[in-house]
C-alpha positions as CSV (number, residue, x, y, z in Angstrom):
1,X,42.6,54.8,-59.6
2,X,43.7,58.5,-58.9
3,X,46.9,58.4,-58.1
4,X,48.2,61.8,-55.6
5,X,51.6,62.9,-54.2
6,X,50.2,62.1,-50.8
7,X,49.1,58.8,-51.5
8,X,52.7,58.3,-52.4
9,X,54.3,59.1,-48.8
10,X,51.6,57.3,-47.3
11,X,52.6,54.1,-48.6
12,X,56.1,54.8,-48.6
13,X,56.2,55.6,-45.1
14,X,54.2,52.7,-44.4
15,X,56.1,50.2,-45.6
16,X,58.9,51.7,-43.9
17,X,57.5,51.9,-40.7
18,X,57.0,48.6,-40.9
19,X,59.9,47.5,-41.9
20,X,61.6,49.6,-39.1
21,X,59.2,47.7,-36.6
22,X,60.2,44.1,-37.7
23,X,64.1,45.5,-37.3
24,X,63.5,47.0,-33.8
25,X,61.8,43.5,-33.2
26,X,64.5,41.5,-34.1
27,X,67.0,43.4,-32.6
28,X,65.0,43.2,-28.9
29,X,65.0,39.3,-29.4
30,X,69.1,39.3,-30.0
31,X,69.4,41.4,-27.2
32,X,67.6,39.2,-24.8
33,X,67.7,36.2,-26.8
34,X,64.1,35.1,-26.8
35,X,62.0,34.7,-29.0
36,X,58.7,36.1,-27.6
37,X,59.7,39.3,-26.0
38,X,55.8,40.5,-25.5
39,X,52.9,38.3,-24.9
40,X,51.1,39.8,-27.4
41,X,53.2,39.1,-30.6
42,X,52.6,35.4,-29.9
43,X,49.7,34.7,-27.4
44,X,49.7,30.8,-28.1
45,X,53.8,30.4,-27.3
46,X,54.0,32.5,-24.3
47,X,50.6,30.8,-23.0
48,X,53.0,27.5,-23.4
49,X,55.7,29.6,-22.1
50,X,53.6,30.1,-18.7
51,X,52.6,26.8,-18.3
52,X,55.8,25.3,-18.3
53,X,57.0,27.6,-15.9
54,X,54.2,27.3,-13.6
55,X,54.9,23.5,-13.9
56,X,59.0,24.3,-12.6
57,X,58.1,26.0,-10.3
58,X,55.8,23.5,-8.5
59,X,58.6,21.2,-8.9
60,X,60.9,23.3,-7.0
61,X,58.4,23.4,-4.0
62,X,58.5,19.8,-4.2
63,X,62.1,19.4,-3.9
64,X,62.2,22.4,-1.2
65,X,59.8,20.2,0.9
66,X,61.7,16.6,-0.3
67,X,64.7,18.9,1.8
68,X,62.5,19.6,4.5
69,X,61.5,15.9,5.4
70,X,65.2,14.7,4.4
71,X,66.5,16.6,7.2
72,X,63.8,15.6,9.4
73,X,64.5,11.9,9.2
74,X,68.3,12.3,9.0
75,X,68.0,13.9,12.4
76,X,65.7,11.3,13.3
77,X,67.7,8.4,12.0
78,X,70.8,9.8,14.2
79,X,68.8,10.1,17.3
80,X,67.8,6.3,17.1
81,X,71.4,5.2,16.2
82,X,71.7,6.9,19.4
83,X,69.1,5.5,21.6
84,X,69.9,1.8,20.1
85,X,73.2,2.4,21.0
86,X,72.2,3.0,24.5
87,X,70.0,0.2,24.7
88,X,72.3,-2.1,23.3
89,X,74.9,-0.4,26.9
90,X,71.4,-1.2,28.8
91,X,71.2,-4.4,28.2
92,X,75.1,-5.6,28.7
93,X,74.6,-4.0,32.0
94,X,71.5,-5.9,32.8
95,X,72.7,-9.2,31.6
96,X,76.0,-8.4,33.8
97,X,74.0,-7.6,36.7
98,X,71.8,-10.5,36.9
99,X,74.8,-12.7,37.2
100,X,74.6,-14.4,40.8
101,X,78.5,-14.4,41.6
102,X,78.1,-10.2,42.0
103,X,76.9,-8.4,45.8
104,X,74.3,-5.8,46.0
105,X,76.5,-3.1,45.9
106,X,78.1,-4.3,43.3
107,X,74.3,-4.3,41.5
108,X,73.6,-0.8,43.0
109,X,76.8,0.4,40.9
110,X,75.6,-1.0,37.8
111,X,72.0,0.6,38.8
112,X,74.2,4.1,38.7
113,X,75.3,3.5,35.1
114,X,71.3,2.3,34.3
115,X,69.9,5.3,35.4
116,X,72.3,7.4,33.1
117,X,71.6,5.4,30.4
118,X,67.8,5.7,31.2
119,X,68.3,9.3,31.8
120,X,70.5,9.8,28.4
121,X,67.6,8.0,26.5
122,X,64.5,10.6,27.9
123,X,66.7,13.4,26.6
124,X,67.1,11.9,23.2
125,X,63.3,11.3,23.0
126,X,62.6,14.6,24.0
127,X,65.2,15.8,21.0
128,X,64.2,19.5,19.4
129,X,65.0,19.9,15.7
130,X,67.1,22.9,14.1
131,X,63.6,25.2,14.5
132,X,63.2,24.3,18.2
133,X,60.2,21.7,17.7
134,X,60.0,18.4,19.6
135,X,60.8,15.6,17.0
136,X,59.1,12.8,18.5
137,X,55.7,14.4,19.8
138,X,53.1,14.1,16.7
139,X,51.9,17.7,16.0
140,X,52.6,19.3,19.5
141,X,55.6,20.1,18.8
142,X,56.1,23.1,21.5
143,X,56.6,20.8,24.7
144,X,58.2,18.2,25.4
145,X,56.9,14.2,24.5
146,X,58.3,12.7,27.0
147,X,56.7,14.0,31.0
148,X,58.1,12.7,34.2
149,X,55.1,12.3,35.9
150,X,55.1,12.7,40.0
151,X,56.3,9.7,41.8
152,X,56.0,7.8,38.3
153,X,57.9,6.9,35.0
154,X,57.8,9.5,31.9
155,X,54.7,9.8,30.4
156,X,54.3,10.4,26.4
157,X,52.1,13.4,26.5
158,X,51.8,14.5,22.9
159,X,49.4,13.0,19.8
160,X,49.0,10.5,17.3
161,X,49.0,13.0,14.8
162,X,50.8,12.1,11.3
163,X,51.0,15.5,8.9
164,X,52.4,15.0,5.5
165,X,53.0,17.2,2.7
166,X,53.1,16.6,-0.9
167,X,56.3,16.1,-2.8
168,X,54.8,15.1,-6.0
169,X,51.9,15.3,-8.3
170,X,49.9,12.7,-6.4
171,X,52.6,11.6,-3.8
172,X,53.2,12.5,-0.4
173,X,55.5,12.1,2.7
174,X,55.1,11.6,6.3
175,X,56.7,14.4,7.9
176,X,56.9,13.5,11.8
177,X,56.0,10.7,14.2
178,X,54.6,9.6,17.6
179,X,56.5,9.0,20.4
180,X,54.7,6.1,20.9
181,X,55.9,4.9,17.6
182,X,59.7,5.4,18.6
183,X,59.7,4.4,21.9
184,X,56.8,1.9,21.9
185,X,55.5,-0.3,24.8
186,X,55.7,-3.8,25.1
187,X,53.0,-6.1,26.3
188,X,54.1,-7.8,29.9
189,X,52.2,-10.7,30.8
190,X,51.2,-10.6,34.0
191,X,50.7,-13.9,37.0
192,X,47.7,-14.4,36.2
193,X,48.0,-14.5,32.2
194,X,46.9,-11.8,30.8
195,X,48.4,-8.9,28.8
196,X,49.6,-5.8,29.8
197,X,51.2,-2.4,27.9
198,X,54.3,-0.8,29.7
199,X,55.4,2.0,28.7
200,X,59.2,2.3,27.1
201,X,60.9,4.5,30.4
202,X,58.2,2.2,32.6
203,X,60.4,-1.0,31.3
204,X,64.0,1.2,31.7
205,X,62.7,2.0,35.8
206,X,61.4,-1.1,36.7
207,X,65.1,-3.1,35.8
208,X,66.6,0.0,37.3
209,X,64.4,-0.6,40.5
210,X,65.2,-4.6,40.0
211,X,69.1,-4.4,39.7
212,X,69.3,-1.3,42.7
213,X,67.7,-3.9,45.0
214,X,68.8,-7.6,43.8
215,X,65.3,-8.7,42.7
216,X,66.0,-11.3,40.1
217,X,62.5,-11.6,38.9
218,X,62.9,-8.1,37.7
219,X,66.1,-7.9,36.3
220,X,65.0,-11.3,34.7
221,X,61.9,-9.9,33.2
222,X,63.8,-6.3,32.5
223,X,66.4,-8.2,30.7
224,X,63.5,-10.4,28.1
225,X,61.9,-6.7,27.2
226,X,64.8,-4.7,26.8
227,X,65.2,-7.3,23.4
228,X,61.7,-6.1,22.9
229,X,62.5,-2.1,23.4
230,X,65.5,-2.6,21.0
231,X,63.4,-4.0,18.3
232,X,60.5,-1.2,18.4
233,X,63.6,1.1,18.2
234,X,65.3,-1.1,15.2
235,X,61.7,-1.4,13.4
236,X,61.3,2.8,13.7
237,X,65.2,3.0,12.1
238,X,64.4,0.6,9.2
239,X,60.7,2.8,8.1
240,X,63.1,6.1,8.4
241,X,65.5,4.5,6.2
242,X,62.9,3.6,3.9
243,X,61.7,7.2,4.0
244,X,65.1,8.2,3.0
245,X,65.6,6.0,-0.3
246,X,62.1,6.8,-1.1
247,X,63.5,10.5,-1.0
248,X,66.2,9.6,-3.3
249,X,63.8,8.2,-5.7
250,X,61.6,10.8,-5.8
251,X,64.0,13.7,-6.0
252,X,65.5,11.3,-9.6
253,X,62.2,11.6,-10.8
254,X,61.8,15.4,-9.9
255,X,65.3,16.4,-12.1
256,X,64.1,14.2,-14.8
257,X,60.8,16.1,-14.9
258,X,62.9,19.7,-15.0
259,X,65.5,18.4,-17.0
260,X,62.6,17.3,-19.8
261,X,60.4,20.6,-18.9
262,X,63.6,23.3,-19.2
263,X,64.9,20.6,-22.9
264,X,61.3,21.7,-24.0
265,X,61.0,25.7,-22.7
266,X,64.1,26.1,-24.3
267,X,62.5,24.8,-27.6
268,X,59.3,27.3,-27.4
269,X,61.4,30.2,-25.5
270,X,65.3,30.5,-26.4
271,X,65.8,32.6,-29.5
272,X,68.5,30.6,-32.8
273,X,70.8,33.5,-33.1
274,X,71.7,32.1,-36.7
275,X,68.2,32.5,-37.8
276,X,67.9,35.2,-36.1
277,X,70.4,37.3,-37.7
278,X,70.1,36.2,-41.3
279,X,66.3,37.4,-40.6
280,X,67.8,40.9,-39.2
281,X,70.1,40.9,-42.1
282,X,67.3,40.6,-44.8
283,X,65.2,42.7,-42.8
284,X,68.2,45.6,-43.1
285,X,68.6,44.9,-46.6
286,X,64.5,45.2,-47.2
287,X,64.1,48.8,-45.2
288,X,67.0,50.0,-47.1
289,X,65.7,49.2,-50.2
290,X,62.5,50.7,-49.1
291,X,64.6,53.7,-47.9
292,X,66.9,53.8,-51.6
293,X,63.2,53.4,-53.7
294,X,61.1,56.0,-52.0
295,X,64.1,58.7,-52.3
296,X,63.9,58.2,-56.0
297,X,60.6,57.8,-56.6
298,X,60.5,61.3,-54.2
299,X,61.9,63.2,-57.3
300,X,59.9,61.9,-60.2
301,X,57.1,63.7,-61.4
302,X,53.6,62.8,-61.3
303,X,53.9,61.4,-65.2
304,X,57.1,59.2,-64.4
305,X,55.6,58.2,-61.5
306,X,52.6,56.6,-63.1
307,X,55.8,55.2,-65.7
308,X,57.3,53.6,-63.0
309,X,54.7,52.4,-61.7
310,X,53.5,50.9,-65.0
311,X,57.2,49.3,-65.7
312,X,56.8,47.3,-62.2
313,X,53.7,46.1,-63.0
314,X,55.0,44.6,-66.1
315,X,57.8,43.5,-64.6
316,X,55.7,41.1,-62.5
């Protein structure tokens, strides 16, 4: 082997360039205390790195929309406390007008405080939520549900729509509802038998209409469906309800899954400052030890060089 004086520095310089490298690394990991700090100096772990990120964050946009339909139904669940209470008002005032010992003025009062109730119930089914959208019209949710129509009862004018959005790896949420589901119909039966479907504010008018001018079949038959208008409303309060635990359920399992996912990027990402700075230490020690060797072997002459070199190997 021919053995030069550049040759020498090459390999001296090497080692300490490397050494000098694995310091600056380690010192970049304290610093930020990670233990990948490039991509490249350990493809496989920041590839794991990624993924468990990528996973987070589709959790978050889970829970962000798990917010978005909790306050949907919360403002729906309020609005139906509201319209049950009413009902509940409606039908006291029907039950107290159908009694025989009152005049027809005395009815025509009670018809006043009907048709504020009725009136108090349209704008709750036309309720907007905190973005200005109609709660209770399917997907039109830029005009109102709920249409007085000419001469006639409010109509419901929007869709059957139902739009969902996902809130889980394979699990989704209804997000709105009908009108029609809210305030649903009830089937009359009619003199001759049959089966009819009246529409919720159809039922509210035609006891208003019975009370205002003493026609007991009316308030009779006005009294017998508001039972049935209170229990669509009750049946619609008990599926938001549901909606709502199932929220609560779903939002456990969501922390769990970061809680597990951030326990486990820790393990591949955080940096163990003890090992960490024994390595820097022994790192430290090794460059200057490369540093305190080459300056000696520097000075030596070709022959001692060759000496040295010689003693280490029979050293080993």
């Amino acid at each position: 082997m021919r053995i030069s004086t550049n040759l020498m520095f090459e390999k001296a310089t090497k080692q300490m360039t490397s050494s000098q490298t694995n310091l600056a690394k380690s010192q970049a990991q304290l610093a930020q205390g990670k233990q990948v700090i490039n991509p490249s100096d350990a493809p496989d772990q920041a590839s794991t790195m990624q993924r468990l990120k990528s996973i987070m964050t589709r959790q978050a946009s889970y829970q962000a929309a798990l917010n978005s339909v909790q306050t949907r139904l919360q403002g729906e669940e309020s609005t139906l406390q509201s319209v049950s209470d009413l009902l509940i008002r409606a039908k006291e005032v029907a039950v107290q007008a159908s009694n025989d010992t009152l005049s027809p003025s005395n009815r025509k009062a009670l018809g006043v405080e009907l048709q504020v109730l009725r009136d108090q119930m349209l704008s709750l089914a036309n309720t907007k939520d905190s973005s200005g959208n109609y709660i209770f019209g399917g997907s039109r949710v830029s005009s109102p549900p709920f249409v007085a129509m000419a001469g006639g009862s409010p109509q419901y004018v929007g869709d059957q729509t139902r739009m969902n959005v996902m809130v889980g790896e394979n699990r989704s949420m209804q997000i709105n509802r009908s009108g029609t589901d809210v305030f649903s119909p009830v089937n009359r039966t009619l003199p001759d038998g049959s089966s009819q479907g009246v529409g919720f504010f159809n039922v509210m008018d035609d006891l208003i209409k019975g009370v205002n001018n003493s026609d007991r079949k009316l308030m009779s038959g006005g009294v017998g469906e508001m039972d049935q208008l209170l229990e669509g409303v009750t049946f619609s309060q008990s599926n938001i309800g549901s909606g709502l635990k199932s929220i609560d359920q779903q939002n456990s399992v969501i922390e769990d899954t970061v809680l597990d996912l951030t326990t486990t990027l820790s393990a591949v990402e955080d940096l163990d400052y003890t090992k960490a700075i024994t390595k820097m230490n022994q790192q430290m020690m090794a460059l200057e030890a490369a540093q305190s060797s080459f300056a000696k072997i520097s000075q030596l002459s070709l022959f001692n060089f060759i000496k040295f070199l010689w003693l280490n190997n029979c050293s080993d």
